[in-house]
C-alpha positions in Angstrom: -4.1 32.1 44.3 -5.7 30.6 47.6 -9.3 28.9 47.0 -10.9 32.3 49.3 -9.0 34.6 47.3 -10.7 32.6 43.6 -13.8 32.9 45.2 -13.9 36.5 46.1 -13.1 37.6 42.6 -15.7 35.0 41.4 -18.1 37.4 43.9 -16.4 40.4 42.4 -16.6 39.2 38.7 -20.0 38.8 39.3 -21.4 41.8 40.8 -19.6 43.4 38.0 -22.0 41.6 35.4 -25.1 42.3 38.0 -24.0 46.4 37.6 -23.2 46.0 33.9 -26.6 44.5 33.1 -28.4 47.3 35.3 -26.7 49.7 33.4 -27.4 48.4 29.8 -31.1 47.4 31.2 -31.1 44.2 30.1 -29.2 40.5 30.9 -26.4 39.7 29.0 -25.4 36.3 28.0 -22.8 34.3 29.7 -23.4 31.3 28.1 -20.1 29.8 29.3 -20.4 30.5 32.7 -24.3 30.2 33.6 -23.4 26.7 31.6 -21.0 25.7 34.7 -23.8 26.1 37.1 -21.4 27.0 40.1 -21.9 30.5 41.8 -19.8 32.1 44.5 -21.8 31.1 47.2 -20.7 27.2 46.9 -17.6 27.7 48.4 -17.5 24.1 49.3 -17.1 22.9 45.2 -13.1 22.6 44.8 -11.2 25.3 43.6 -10.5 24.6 39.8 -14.6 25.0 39.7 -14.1 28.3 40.9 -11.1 29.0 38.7 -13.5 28.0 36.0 -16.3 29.7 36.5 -14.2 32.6 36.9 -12.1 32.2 33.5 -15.7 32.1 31.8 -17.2 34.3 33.4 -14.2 37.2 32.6 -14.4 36.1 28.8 -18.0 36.2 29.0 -17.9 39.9 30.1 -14.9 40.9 28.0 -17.0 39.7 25.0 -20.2 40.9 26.4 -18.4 44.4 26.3 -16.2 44.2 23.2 -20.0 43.9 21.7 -21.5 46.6 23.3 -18.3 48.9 22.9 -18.6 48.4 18.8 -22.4 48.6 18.3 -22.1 52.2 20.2 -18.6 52.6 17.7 -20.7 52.0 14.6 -24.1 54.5 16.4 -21.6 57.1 16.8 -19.8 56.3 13.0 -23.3 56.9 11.8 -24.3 59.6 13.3 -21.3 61.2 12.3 -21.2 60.4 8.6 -24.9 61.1 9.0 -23.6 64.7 10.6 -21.2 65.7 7.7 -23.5 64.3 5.2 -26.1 67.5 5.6 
């Protein structure tokens, strides 16, 4: 992948977070990447930073998600057991 390719999906990757956190209505952590300390907008830092921030930030989000998708799993369990309890 060419260095302006890596850093639009770095821009992508992270308006996806941006909508993802307006959605939940809070931040979510992206330890990993916020760790880097490289945003989109450098786009003179060389391209393994990009390719970096961008592998961190994606397992970041996958994580960040994978969280989210099993806490609303084990709401809906409950409310279902909860359901056929009555």
């Amino acid at each position: 992948m060419r260095k302006i390719e890596l850093v639009c999906l770095h821009e992508l990757l992270l308006l996806v977070r941006y909508e993802y956190e307006r959605r939940l209505g809070h931040a979510i952590e992206c330890n990993e990447y916020d760790r880097l300390d490289i945003r989109p907008i450098a786009i003179t830092q060389p391209k393994a930073k990009h390719d970096e921030a961008v592998r961190a930030l994606a397992s970041d989000l996958a994580m960040a998600v994978t969280e989210h998708s099993s806490s609303d799993t084990d709401t809906d369990l409950e409310r279902s057991v909860g359901h056929h309890k009555s």
